[in-house]
TORPA-4810 file (N, C-alpha, C, O; in nm, 3 decimals):
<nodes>
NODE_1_-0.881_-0.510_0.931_-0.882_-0.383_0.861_-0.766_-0.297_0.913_-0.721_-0.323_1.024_X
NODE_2_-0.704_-0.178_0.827_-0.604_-0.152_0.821_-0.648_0.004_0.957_-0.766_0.036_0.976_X
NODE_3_-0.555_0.061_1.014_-0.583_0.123_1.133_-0.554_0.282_1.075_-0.470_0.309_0.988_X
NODE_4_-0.622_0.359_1.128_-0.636_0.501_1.057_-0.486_0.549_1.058_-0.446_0.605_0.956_X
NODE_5_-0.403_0.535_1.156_-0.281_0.599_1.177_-0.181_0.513_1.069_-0.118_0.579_0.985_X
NODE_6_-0.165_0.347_1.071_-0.110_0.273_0.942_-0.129_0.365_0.822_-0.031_0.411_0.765_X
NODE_7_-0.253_0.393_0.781_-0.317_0.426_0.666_-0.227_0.603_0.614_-0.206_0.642_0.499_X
NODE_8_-0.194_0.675_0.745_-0.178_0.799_0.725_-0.038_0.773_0.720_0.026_0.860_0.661_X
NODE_9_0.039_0.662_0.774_0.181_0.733_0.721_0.230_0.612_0.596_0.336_0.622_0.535_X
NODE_10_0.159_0.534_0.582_0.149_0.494_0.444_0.127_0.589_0.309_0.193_0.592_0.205_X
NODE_11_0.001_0.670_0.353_-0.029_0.726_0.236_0.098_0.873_0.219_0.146_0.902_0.110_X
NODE_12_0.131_0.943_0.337_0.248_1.022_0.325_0.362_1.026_0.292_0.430_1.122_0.256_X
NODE_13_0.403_0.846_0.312_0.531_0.811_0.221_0.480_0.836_0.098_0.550_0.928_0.054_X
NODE_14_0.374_0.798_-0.005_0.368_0.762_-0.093_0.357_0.975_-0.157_0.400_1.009_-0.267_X
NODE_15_0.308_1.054_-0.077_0.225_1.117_-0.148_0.428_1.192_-0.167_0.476_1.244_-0.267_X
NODE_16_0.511_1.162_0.000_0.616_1.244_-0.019_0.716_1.204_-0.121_0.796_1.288_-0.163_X
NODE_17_0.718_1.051_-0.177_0.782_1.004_-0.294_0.744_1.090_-0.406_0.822_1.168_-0.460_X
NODE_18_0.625_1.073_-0.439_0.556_1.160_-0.558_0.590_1.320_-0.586_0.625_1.370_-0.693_X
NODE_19_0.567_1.395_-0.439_0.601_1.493_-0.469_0.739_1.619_-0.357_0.714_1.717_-0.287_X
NODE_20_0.846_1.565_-0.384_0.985_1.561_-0.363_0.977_1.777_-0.335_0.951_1.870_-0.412_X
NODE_21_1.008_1.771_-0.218_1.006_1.992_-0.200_0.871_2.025_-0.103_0.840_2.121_-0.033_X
NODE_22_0.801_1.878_-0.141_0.625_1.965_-0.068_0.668_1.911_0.070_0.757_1.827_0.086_X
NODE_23_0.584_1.980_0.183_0.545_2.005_0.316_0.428_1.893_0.332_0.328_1.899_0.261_X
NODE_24_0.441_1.822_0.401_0.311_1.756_0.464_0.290_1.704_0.628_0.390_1.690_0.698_X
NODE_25_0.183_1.683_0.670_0.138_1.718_0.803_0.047_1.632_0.868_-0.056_1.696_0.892_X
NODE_26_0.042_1.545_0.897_-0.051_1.433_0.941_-0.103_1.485_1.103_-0.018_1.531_1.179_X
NODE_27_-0.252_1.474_1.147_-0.288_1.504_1.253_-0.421_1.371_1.298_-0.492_1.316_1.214_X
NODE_28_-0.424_1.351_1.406_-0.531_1.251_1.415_-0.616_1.302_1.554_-0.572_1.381_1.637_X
NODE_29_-0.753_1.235_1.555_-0.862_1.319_1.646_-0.958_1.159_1.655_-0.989_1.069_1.577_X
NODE_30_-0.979_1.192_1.809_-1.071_1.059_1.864_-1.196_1.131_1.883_-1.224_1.237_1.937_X
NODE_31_-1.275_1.030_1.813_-1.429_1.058_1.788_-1.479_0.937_1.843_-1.391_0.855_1.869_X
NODE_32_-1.583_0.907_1.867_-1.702_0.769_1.893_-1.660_0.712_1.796_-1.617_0.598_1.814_X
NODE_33_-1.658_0.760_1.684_-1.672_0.615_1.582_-1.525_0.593_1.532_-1.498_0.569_1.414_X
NODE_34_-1.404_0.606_1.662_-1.275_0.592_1.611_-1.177_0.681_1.618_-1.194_0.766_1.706_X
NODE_35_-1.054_0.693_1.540_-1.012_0.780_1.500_-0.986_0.830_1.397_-0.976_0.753_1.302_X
NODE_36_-0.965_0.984_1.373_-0.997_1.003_1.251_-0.899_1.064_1.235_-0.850_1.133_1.324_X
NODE_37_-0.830_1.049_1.076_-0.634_1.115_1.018_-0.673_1.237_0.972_-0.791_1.268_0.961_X
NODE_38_-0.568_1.321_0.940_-0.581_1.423_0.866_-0.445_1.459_0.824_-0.356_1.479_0.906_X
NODE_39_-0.426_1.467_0.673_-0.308_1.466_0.597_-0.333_1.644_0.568_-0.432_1.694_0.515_X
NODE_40_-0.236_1.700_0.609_-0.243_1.846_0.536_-0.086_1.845_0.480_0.025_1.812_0.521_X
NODE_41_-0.167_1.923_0.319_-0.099_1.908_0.197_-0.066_2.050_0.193_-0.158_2.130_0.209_X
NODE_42_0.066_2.095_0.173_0.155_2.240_0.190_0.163_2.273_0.049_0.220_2.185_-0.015_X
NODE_43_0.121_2.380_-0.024_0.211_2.438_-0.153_0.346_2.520_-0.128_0.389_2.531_-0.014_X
NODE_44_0.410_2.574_-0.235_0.499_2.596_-0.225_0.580_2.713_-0.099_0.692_2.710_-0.048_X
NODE_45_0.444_2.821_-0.080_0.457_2.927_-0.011_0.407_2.879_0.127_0.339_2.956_0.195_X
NODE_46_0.439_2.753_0.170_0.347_2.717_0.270_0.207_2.734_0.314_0.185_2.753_0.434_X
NODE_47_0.111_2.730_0.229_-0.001_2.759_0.214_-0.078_2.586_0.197_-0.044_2.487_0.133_X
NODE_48_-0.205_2.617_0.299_-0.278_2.455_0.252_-0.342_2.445_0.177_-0.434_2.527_0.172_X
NODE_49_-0.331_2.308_0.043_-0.408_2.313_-0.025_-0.468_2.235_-0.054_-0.547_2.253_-0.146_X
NODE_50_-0.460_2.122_0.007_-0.515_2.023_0.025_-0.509_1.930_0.136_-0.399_1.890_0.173_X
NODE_51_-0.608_1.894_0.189_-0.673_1.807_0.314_-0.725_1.681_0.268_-0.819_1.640_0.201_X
NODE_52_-0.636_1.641_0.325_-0.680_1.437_0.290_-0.743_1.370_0.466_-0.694_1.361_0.579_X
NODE_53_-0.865_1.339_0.407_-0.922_1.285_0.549_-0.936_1.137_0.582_-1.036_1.087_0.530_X
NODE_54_-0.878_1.074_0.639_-0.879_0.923_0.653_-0.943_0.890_0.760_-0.897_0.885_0.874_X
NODE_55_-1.107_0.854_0.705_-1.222_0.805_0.826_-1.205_0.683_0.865_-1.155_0.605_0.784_X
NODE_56_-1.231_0.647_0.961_-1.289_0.530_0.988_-1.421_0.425_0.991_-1.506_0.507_1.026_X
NODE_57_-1.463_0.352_0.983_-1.557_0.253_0.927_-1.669_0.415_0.925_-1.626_0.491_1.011_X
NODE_58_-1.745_0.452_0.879_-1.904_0.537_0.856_-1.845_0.683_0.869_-1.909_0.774_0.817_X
NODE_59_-1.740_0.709_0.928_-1.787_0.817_0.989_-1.762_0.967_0.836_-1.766_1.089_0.845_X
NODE_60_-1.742_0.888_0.733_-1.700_0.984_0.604_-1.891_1.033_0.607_-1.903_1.137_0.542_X
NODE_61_-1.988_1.000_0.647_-2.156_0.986_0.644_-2.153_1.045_0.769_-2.249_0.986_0.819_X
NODE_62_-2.113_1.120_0.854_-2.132_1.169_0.948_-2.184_1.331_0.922_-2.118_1.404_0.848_X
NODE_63_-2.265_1.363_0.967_-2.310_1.529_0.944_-2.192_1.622_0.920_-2.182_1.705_0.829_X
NODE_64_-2.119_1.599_1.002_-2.023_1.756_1.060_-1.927_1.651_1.031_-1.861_1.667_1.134_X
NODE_65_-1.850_1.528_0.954_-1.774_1.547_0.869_-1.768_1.571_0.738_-1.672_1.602_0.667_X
NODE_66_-1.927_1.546_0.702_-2.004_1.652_0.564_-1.963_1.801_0.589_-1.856_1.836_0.537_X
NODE_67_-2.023_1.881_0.651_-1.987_1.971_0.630_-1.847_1.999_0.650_-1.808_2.093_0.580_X
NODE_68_-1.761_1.947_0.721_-1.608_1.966_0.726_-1.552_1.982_0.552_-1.497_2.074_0.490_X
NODE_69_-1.588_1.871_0.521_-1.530_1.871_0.345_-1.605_1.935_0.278_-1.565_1.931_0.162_X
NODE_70_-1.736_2.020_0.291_-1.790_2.113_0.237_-1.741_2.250_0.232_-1.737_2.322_0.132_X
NODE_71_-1.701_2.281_0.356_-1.626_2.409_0.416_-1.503_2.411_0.340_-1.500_2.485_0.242_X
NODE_72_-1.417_2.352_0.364_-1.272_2.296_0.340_-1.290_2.363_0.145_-1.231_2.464_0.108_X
NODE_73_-1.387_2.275_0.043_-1.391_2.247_-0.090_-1.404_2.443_-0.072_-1.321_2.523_-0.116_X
NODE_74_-1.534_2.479_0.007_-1.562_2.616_-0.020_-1.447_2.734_-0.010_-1.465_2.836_-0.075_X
NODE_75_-1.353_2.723_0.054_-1.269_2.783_0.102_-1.081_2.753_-0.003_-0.962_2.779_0.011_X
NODE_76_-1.166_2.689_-0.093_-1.052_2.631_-0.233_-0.957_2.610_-0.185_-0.857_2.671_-0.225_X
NODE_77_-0.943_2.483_-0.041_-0.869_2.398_-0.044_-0.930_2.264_-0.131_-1.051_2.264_-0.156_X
NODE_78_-0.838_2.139_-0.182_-0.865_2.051_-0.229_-0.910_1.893_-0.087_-0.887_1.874_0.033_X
NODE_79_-0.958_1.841_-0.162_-1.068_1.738_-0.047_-1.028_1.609_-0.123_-1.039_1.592_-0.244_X
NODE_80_-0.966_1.500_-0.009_-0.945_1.418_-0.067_-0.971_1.321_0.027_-0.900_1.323_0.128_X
NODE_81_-1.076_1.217_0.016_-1.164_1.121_0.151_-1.090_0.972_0.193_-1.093_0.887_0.104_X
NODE_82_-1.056_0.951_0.256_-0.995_0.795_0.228_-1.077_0.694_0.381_-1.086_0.710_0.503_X
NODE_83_-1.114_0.604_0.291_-1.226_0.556_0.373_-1.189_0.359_0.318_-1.132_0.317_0.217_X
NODE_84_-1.246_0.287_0.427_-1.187_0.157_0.438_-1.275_0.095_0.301_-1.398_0.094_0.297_X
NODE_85_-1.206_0.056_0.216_-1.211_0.003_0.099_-1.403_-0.031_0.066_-1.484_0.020_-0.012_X
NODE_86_-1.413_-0.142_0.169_-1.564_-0.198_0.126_-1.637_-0.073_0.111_-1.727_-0.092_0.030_X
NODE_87_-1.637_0.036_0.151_-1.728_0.151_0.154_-1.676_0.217_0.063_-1.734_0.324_0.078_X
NODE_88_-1.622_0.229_-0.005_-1.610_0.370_-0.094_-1.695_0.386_-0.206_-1.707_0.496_-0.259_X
NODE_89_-1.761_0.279_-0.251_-1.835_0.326_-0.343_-1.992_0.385_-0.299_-2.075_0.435_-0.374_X
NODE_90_-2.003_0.360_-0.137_-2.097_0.414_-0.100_-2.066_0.547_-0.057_-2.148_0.638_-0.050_X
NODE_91_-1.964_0.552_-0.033_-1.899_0.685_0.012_-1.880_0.769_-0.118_-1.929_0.882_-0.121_X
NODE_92_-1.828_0.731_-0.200_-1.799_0.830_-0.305_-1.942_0.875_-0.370_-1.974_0.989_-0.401_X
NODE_93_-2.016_0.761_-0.383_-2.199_0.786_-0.431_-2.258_0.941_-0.339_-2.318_1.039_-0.385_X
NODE_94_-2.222_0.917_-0.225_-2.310_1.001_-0.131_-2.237_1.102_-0.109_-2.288_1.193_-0.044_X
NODE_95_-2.090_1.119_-0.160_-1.982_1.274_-0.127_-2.007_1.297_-0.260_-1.992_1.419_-0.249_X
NODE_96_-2.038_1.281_-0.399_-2.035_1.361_-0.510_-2.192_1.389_-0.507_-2.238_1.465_-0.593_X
NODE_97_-2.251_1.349_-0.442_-2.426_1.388_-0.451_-2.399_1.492_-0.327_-2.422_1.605_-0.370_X
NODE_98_-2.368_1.496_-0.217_-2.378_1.609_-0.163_-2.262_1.753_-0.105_-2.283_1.857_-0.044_X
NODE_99_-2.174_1.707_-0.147_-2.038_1.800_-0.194_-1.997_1.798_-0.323_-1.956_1.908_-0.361_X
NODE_100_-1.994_1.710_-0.406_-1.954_1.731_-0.526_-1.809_1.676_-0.575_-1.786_1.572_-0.638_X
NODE_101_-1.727_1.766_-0.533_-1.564_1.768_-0.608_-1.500_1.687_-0.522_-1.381_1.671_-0.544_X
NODE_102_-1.544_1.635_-0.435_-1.408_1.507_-0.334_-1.378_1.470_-0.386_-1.435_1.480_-0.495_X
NODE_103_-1.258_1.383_-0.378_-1.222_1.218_-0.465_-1.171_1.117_-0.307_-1.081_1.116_-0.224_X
NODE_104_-1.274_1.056_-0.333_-1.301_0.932_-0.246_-1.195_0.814_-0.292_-1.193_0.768_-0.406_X
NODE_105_-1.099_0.769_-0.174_-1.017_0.640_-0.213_-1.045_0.568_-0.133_-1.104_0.604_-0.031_X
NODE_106_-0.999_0.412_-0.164_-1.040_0.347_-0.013_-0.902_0.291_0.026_-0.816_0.295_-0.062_X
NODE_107_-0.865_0.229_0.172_-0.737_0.206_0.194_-0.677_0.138_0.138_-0.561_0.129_0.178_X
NODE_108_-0.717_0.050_0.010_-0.633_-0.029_-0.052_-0.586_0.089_-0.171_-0.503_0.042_-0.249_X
NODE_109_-0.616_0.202_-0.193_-0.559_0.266_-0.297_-0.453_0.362_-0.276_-0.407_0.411_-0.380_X
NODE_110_-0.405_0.398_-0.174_-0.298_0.478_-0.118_-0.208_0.478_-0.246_-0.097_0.463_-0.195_X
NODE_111_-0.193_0.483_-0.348_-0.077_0.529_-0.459_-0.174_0.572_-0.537_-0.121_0.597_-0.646_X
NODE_112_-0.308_0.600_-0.543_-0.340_0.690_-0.647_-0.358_0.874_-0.622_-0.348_0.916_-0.507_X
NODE_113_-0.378_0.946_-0.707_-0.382_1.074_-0.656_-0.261_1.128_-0.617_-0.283_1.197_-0.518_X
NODE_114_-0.150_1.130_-0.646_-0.046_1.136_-0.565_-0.016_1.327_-0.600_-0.041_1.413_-0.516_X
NODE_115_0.021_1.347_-0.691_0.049_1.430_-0.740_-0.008_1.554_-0.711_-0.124_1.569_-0.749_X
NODE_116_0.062_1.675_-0.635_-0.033_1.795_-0.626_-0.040_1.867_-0.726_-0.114_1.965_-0.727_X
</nodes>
């Protein structure tokens, strides 16, 4: 399986091809169940507007990274989950039942969503 940090500057080439002027920001954080990415997405005025979170194996089902992308959606930044392929449809099942607006990818999809 592909490694949270691979995954984050994979998906930043792709998101900085797509969108050519934007700001982006990759940060990573060691938890028990790994490490965990964090893509922050810049608008024009340097303002964040979107947070791309790249979990590792469960931890997108973790309490307090629920509420992380709850907070984040509430606060009208955009939420975007990226979680290791075999799981996403359990992941995306259980983030639109209890947050709602995420969009769940799994690491084999890094070219979709590109566009802010």
């Amino acid at each position: 399986m592909a490694e949270v940090g691979e995954v984050a500057r994979e998906r930043m080439a792709k998101l900085g091809e797509a969108n050519p002027g934007r700001k982006f920001e990759d940060d990573y954080m060691d938890t028990e169940f790994g490490t965990r990415g964090l893509i922050r997405v810049f608008g024009y005025e340097d303002d964040v507007v979107a947070l791309e979170f790249i979990e590792p194996e469960e931890m997108w089902a973790d309490p307090d990274a629920l509420e992380e992308y709850s907070e984040t959606l509430s606060d009208g930044i955009g939420v975007r989950v990226i979680v290791p392929a075999e799981e996403k449809r359990d992941a995306a099942d259980m983030l639109r039942e209890i947050i709602g607006k995420a969009v769940v990818l799994g690491y084999d999809e890094l070219g979709k969503f590109l566009e802010i």
